[in-house]
N, C-alpha and C positions, 0 to 999 in steps of 0.2 A: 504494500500500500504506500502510494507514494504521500510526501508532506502535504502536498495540499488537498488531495481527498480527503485524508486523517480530519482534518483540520474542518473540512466540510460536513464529515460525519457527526460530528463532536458539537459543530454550531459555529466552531472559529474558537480562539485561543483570542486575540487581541480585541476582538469587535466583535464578540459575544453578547445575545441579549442580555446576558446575566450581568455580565461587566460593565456594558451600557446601564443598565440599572442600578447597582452600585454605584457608579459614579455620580449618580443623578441623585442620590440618595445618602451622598456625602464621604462614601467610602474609596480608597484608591483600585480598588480590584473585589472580584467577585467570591473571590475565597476571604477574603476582612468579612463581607457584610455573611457570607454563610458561616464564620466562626461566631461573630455576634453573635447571630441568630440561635447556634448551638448554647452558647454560652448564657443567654439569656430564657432560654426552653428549660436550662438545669438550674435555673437561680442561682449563678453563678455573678457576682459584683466583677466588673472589670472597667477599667480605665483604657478609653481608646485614643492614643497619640496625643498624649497629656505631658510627656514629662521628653526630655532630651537628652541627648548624655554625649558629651562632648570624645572627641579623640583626634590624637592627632597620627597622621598619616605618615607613614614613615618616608622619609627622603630617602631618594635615586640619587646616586654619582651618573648622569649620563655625559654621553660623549659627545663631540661636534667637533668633525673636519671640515673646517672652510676648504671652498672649491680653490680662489689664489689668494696668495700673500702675494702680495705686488710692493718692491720697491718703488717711491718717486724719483722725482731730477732731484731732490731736497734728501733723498737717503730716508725719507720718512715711510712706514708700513704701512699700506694698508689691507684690508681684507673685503675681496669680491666676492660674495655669492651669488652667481649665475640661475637664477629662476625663472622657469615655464610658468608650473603652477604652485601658488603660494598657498599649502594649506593649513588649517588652522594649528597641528600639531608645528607647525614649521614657525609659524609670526607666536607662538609663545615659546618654542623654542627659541629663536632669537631674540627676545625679550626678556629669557632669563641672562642668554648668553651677556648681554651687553649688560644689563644690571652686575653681574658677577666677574663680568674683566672690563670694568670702563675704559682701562687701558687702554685698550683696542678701539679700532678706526674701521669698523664694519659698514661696508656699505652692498646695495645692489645693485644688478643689471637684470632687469626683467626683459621677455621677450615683448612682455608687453603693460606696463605698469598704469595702462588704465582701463584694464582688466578688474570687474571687479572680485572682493572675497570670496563671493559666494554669488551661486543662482540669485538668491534672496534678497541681499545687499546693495546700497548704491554707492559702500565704501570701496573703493578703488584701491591697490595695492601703493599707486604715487601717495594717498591719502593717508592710507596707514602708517606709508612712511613717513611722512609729515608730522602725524600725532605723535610718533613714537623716537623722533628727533634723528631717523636713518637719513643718509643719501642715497639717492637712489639716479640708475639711467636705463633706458630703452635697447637693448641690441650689442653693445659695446659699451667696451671700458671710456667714457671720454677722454678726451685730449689734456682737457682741464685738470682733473687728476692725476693724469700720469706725470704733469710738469709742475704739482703743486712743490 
């Protein structure tokens, strides 16, 4: 039986009448509102999504090879990342990256930097870069840089 018959036989797994109904009914899913229901059939007192409980997430060492190191005319570094598509895992990777080595002189070259982030979006990668204090260029390394 393949996934999506299953799925068919069953009512659906995500867009379930029952799911649908629970949600309309204040619950996040259709198994909350039938443990409720169980739980209130045994007069049983329970507490639903009342209390929080903090934790913290354990931190990643991750890694990141810049595409070039580029010397200037001036001996000065910098660092190119050549990007098509700029996806989200990438613009907060690089986000951490530059918070954590300010050092460094990171900038782009999109193939096309007003592209925007997403289908959804009408933030454009040039934009992003703007916000987030990057430089960024179209196609090539400019001229301007290479002589800074």
């Amino acid at each position: 039986m393949t996934q999506t018959s299953k799925h068919k036989k069953f009512g659906g797994v995500r867009n379930s009448k029952v799911r649908q109904n629970a949600i309309k009914n204040g619950w996040r899913s259709g198994l909350e509102e039938t443990l409720a229901a169980d739980l209130k059939s045994k007069g049983i007192d329970y507490e639903y999504e009342q209390h929080v409980l903090k934790f913290e997430v354990p931190s990643r060492i991750a890694r990141y090879t810049p595409d070039f190191y580029i010397k200037t005319k001036s001996g000065k570094t910098i660092i190119v990342e050549s990007k098509g598509q700029f996806k989200v895992a990438n613009r907060q990777s690089m986000i951490l990256v530059k918070k954590q080595h300010p050092d460094i002189d990171l900038r782009f070259v999109f193939s096309r930097s007003e592209d925007t982030i997403s289908k959804t979006s009408k933030t454009t990668y040039a934009m992003w870069c703007d916000k987030h204090g990057f430089l960024y260029a179209d196609r090539k390394v400019p001229e301007g840089w290479l002589n800074e």
